[in-house]
C-alpha positions as CSV (number, residue, x, y, z in Angstrom):
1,X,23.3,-4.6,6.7
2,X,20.9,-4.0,3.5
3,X,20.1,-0.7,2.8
4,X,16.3,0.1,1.7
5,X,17.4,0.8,-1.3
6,X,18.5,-2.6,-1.7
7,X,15.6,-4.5,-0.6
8,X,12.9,-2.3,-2.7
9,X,15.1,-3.4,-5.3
10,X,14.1,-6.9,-4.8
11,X,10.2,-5.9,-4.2
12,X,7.8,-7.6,-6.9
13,X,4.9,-7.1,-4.7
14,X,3.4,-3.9,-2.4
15,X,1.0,-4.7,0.2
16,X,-0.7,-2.2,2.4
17,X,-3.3,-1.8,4.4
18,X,-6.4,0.8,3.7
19,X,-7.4,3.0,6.8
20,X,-4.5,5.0,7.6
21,X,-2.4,4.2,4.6
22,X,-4.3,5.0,1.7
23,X,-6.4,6.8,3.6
24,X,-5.7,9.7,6.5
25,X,-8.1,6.7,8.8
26,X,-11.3,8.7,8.8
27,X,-14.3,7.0,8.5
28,X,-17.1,9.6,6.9
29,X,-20.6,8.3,7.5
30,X,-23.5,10.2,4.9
31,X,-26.9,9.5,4.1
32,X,-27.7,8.1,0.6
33,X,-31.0,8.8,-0.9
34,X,-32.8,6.7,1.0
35,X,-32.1,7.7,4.5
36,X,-29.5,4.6,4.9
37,X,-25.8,5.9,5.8
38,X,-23.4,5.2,3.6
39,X,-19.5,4.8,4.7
40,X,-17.1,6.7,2.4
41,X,-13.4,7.1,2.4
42,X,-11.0,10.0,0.9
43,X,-8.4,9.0,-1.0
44,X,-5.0,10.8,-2.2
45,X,-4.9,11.1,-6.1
46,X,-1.1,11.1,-6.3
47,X,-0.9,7.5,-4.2
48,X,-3.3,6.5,-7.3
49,X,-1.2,7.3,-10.2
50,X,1.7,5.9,-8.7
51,X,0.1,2.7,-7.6
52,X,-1.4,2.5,-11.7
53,X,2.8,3.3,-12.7
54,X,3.8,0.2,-10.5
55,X,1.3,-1.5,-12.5
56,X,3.1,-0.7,-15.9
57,X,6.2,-2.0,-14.6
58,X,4.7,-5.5,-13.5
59,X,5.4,-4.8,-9.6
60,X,1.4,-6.1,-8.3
61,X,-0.3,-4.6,-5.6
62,X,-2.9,-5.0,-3.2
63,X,-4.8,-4.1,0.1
64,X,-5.5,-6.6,3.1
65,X,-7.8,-4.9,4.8
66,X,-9.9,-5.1,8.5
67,X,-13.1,-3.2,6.9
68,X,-15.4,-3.9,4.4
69,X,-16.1,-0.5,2.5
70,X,-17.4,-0.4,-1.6
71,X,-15.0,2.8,-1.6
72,X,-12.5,0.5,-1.4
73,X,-13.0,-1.4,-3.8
74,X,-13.2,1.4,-6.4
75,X,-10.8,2.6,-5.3
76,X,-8.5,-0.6,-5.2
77,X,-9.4,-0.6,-9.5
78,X,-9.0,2.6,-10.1
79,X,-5.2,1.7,-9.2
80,X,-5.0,-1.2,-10.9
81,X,-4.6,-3.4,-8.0
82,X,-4.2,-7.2,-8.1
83,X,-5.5,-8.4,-4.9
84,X,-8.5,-6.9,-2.6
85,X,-8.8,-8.3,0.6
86,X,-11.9,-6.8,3.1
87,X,-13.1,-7.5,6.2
88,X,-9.9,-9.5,7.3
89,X,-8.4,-8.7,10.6
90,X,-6.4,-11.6,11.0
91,X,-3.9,-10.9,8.0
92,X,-1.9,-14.2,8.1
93,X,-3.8,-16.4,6.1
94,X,-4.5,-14.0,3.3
95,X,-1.0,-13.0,3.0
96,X,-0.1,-16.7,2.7
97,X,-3.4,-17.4,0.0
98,X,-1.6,-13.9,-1.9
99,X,1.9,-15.3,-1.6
100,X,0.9,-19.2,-3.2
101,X,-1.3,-17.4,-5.9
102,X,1.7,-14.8,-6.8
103,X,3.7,-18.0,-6.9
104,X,6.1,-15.8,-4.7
105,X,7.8,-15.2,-0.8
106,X,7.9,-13.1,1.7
107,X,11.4,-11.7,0.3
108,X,9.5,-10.2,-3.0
109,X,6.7,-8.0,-0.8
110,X,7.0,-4.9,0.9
111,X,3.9,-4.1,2.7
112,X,2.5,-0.5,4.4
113,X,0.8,-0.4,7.8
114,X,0.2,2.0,10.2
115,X,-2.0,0.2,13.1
116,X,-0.8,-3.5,15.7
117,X,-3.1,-5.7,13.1
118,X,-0.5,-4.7,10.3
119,X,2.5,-5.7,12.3
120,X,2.6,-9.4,12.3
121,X,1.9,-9.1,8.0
122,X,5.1,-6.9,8.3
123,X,7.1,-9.5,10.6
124,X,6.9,-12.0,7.5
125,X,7.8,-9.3,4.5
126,X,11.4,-8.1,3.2
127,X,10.5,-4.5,3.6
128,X,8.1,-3.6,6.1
129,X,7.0,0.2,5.9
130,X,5.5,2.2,8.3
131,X,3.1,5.3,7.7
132,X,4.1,8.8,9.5
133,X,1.1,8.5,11.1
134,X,1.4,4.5,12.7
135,X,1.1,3.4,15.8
136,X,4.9,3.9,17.4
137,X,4.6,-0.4,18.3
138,X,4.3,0.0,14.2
139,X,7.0,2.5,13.7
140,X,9.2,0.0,15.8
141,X,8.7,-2.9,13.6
142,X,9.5,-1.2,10.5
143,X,12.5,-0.8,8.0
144,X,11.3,2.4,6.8
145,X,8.8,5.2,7.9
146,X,7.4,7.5,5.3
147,X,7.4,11.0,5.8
148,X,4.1,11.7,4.6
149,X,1.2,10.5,6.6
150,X,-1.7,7.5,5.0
151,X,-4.0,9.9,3.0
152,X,-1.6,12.1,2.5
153,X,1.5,10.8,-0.6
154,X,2.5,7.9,1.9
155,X,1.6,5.5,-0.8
156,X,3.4,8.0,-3.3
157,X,6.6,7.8,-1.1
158,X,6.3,3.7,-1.1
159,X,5.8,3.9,-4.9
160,X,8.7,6.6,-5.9
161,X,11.0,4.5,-4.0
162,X,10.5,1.1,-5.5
163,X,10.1,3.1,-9.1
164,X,13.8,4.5,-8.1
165,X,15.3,1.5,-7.3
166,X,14.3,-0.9,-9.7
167,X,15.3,1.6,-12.5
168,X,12.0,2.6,-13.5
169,X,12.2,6.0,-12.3
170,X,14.3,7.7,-15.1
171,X,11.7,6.0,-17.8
172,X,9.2,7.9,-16.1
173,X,10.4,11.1,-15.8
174,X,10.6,11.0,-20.0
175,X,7.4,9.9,-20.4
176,X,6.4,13.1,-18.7
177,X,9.0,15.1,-20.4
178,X,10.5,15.6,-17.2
179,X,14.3,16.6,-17.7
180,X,16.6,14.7,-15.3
């Protein structure tokens, strides 16, 4: 059997889902200054950096995501993602339009989902993740389950793993000035 280590080795592209992956699921409605509410999302800042170091070291990422939300899509390049995907609840077809335009398969994504829409996405990927916080039908389905919760270093967890087995991690760690 292949360990996880040896499939996130292989990974060239991380898909995930938003709401209760990059986020801990709530949905915070506000007013904005016209009386209109406005949906708004928090994000964790550590899933961020790490999603911006996969960037550096040419793994792509994205979101396919159910909602619509303009938080997301700040969000989405703040982290340097290559594909953002709304307002998609049926995941199929926009993981086969990502996979032709990434010139790519199935074996080269890993992809993060916590609720049943993310399941058949993960049914089709070499490493399919689950949050802490997913659905058990979820938890079931996947390879590997984070121990952090979506909105709270899930993403990190995804990130630091790929980093670490694709040799990236050590490069890292002297950037930083981190002794290993």
């Amino acid at each position: 059997m292949t360990s996880i280590h040896e499939l996130a080795a292989r990974v060239r592209l991380l898909l995930m889902d938003v709401d209760g992956v990059l986020t801990d699921g709530k949905l915070i409605n506000v007013p904005d200054g016209a009386g209109k509410v406005v949906e708004t999302k928090g994000f964790d800042s550590q899933d961020g950096i790490a999603l911006q170091w996969l960037s550096w070291m040419g793994i792509k990422t994205g979101v396919i995501s159910g909602r619509e939300s303009p938080a997301t899509a700040t969000r989405a390049a703040q982290c340097k993602m290559t594909y953002v995907y709304q307002g998609h609840i049926e995941k199929i077809p926009i993981l086969e339009e990502i996979l032709r335009d990434a010139g790519i398969t199935g074996e080269d994504v890993a992809y993060v989902g916590d609720d049943l829409t993310d399941v058949v996405v993960m049914n089709r990927v070499v490493l399919p993740i689950a949050t802490a916080n997913a659905r058990a039908e979820v938890k079931a389905r996947a390879k590997y389950v984070t121990e952090a919760s979506g909105g709270s270093g899930a993403i990190r967890e995804v990130c630091e793993l790929l980093l670490k087995a694709q040799g990236h991690w050590e490069k890292l760690m002297q950037k930083y000035e981190i002794p290993q």
